[in-house]
N, C-alpha and C positions, 0 to 999 in steps of 0.2 A: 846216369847217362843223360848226357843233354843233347839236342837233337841239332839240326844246320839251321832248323828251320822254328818260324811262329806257328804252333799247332795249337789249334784248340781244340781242347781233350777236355776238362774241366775247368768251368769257369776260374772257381778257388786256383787253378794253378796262378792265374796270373794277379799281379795286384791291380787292388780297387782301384787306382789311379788309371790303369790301362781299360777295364770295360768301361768306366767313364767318359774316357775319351769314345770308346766304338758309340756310346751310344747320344752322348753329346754330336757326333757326328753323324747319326741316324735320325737325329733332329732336323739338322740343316739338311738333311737332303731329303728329309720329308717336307720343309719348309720350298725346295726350288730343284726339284729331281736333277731338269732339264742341265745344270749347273755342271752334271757327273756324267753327263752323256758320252762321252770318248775315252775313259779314264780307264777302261779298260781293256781297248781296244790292239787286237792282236794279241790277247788270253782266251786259254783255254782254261775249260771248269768241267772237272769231270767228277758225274756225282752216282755214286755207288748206293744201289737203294736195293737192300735184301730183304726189306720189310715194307708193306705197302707204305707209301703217305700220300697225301693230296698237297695241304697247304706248306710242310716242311721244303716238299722236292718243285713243286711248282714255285713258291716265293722265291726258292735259290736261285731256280731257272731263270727267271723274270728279273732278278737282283742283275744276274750276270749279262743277261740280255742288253738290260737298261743301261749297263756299264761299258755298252761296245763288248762287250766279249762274246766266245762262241761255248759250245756246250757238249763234250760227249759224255758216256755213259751207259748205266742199265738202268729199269726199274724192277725188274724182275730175274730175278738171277738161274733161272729155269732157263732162260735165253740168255744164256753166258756160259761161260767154261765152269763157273762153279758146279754146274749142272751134271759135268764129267767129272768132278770128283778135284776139282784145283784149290788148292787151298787159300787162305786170304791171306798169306805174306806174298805167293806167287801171282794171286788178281790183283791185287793193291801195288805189287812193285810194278809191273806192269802198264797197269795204266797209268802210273806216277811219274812214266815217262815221258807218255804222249800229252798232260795238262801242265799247270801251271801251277795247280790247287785242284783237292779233291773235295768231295762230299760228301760221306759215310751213315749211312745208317744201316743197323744188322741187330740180329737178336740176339747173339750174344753179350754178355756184361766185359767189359775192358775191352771191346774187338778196336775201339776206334784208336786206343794207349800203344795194343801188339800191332797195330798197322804200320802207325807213326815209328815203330823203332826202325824200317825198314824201305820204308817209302822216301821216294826220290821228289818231295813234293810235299810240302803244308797238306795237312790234312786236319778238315773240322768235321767234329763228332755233331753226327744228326741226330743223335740219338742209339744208345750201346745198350739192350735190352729194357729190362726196367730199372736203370743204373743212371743216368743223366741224361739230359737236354740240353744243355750251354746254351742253344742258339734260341732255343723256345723262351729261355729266361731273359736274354736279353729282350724280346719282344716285351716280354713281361714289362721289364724296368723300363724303357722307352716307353710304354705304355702307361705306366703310374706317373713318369716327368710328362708326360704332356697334359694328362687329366688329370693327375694331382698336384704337379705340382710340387712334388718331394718324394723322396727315398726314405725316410726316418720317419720317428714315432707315428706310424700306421697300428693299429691293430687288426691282422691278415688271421683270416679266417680260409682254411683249407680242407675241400670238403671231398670225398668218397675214396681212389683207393690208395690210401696213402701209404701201401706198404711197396707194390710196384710200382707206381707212379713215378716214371724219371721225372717229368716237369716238376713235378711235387719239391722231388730232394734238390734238383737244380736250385729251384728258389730259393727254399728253408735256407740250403747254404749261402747263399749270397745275398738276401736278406739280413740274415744274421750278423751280416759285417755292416748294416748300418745301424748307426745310435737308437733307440729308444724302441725299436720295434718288437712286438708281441704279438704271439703266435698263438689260436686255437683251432689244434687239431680233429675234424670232426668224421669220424669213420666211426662202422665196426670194428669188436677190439681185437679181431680175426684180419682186420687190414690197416690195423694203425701203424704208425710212421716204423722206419727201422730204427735201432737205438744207435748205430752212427751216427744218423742224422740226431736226434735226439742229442747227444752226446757235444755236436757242433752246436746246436742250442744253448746247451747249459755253459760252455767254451765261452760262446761270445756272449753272457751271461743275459738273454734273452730270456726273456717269461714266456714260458708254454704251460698249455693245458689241453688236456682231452677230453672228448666229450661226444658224447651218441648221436644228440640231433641238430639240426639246422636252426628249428627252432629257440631253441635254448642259446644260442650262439649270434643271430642272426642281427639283433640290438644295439650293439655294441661291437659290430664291424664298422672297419674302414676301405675295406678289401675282401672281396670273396670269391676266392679260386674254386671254382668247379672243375671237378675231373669226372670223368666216365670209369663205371667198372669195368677194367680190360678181359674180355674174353679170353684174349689171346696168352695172357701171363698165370692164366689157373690148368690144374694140372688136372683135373677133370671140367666134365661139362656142370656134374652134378656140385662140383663145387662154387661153379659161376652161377648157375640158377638159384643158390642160399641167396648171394649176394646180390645181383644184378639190379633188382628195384629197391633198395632200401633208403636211397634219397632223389628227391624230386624239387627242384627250388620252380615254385609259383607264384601265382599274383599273392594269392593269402599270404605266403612266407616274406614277399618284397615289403610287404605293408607293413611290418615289423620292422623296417631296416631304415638305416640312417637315409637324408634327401642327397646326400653327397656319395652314398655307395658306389663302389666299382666292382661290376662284378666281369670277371675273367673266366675264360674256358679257356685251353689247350686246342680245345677240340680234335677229333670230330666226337659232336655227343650222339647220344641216346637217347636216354628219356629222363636223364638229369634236372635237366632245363624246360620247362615246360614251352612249348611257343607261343602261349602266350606271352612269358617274359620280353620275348624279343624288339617289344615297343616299347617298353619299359627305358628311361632314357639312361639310367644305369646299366643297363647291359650292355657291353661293352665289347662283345667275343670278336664279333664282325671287325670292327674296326681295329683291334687287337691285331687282329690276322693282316691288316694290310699295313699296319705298326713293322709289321715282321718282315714284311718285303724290302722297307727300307734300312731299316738296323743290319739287313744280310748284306747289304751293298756295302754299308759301310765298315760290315766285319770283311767283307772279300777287301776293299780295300787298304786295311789294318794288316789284314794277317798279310797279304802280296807285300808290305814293305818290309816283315821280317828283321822287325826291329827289336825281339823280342823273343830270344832262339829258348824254345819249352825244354825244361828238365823233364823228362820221363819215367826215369826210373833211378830211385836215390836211396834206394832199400839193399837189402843183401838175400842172393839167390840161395836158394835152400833147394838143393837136388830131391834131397828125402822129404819135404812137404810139399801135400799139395795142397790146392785150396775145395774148403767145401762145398763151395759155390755149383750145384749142378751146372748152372746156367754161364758160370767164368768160359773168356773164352779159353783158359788155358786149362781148362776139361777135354775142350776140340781139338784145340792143335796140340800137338803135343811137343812141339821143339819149340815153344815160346818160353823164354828164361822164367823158370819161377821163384819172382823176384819178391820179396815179402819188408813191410816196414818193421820196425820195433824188433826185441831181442825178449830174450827169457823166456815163458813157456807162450806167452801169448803174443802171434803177428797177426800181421793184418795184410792182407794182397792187394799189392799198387795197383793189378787191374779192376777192380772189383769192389775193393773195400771190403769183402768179409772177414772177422775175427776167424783165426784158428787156433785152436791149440797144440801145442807140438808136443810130439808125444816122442820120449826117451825111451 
């Protein structure tokens, strides 16, 4: 199925030539904002936020602002019809009337792919549980061409929970499509990476390694992604409190690291990051985050040209499978097609990504 419209669902859908351009032009208008002042003027942006954020839903805001345009929306869906029981094809078609372009973030895995099949309106994924970030990865990558200077042969160090972690998998995937780049992954082996991701590693035949501490790793970066351990993606309390402290990056730990290091946060942290780092002239999180203000402008006005209509679903629907995803959104809704890639006993779910095996 391919859609009327430019959605961004996964960065991977579109080619490396197209987020090039978003982000080559997330340059220039970080270099002369003033430049894109009307550019969007008489648009609306309506951004659907089921899951708290700060600097996701504020930088869109502020993207849209900056662009002349105006802004409706939720940030809390207890104050919306979701709250009655309306489903997310009925709130997303909905409001896909009254914008131009939407802005999605929810807890479920695939919600932002099932919206897009239905919605009257581009819609970008703010993040679709612990499943992707597009738009966080982009900051990323405008972030490494300004301070480094290059996409390629990096050695990216990614540190805490890298088994939920959308930002995590957003990058690994899109990283991996540049030349010479290698990868150490550094978690407990209770939150190491998923083997999809994994899996696109060895694809674009990229060197990865795992490994327990920061320390051991810290030497021989060229990048180091910090993540925070999410409360909100373990299924008990007690199993967030095994994990919650088991990495801490500080002065001791920077002192070991290259004088060129970048180090990256997602944010918001915890106590990942010590504050002391934060004078540290490699720390980078802050400025990362207003990186992201400008790369959004210039995805709002990428996707608004809709030069670039997304395939959604290119799999074949299996009535009798479902997927074992608790967290897919097609566990919730349950009239979303379930649409699966690959054939013979093992597929895999276009919203989702999980492996199932199909049982005869």
């Amino acid at each position: 199925m391919v859609s009327r419209f430019t959605n961004l669902i996964d960065l991977n859908d579109m080619p490396v030539d197209w987020w090039n351009k978003v982000v080559s032009l997330g340059a220039e208008i970080a270099d002369d904002p003033e430049k894109y002042a009307h550019e969007c003027d008489g648009k609306i942006m309506a951004t659907l936020f089921y899951e708290p954020s700060t600097r996701t839903q504020m930088s869109f805001q502020a993207a849209m602002l900056k662009l002349g345009g105006t802004i409706i929306g939720f940030d809390n869906p207890a104050t919306s019809s979701v709250a009655k029981g309306e489903n997310l094809k009925d709130t997303t078609k909905i409001v896909s009337n009254y914008a131009d372009i939407m802005i999605m973030r929810h807890p479920s895995e695939g919600s932002a792919k099932a919206a897009a099949l239905t919605a009257d309106c581009p819609i970008i994924n703010a993040g679709d549980g612990g499943h992707l970030h597009p738009t966080q990865t982009l900051t990323d990558l405008l972030t490494l061409s300004k301070e480094k200077g290059r996409l390629e042969d990096l050695t990216i160090g990614l540190c805490g929970d890298l088994k939920n972690g959308r930002t995590v998998h957003s990058l690994c995937k899109a990283l991996s499509c540049c030349r010479g780049n290698r990868f150490v992954l550094i978690s407990t082996p209770e939150l190491r990476l998923p083997f999809y991701i994994k899996d696109i590693l060895t694809v674009n035949n990229c060197e990865y390694k795992e490994v327990n501490s920061i320390e051991e790793a810290i030497g021989s970066l060229d990048v180091l992604y910090m993540t925070r351990i999410q409360r909100e993606r373990f299924s008990s309390p007690e199993e967030y409190e095994k994990q919650k402290d088991v990495y801490c990056l500080d002065r001791a730990k920077m002192a070991k690291a290259k004088p060129d290091l970048c180090v990256l946060h997602p944010l918001p942290r915890v106590d990942e990051i010590a504050i002391e780092v934060d004078d540290d002239p490699r720390a980078l999180y802050f400025k990362q985050a207003k990186y992201g203000m400008y790369v959004r402008m210039a995805l709002i006005l990428t996707v608004l040209k809709n030069e670039y209509p997304t395939v959604l679903l290119e799999g074949k629907v299996h009535k009798s499978v479902c997927c074992t995803n608790k967290n897919c959104i097609t566990q919730k809704e349950s009239y979303i097609p379930k649409s699966f890639r690959g054939s013979g006993d093992t597929l895999e779910c276009e919203y989702c990504d999980e492996r199932v095996l199909r049982r005869h």
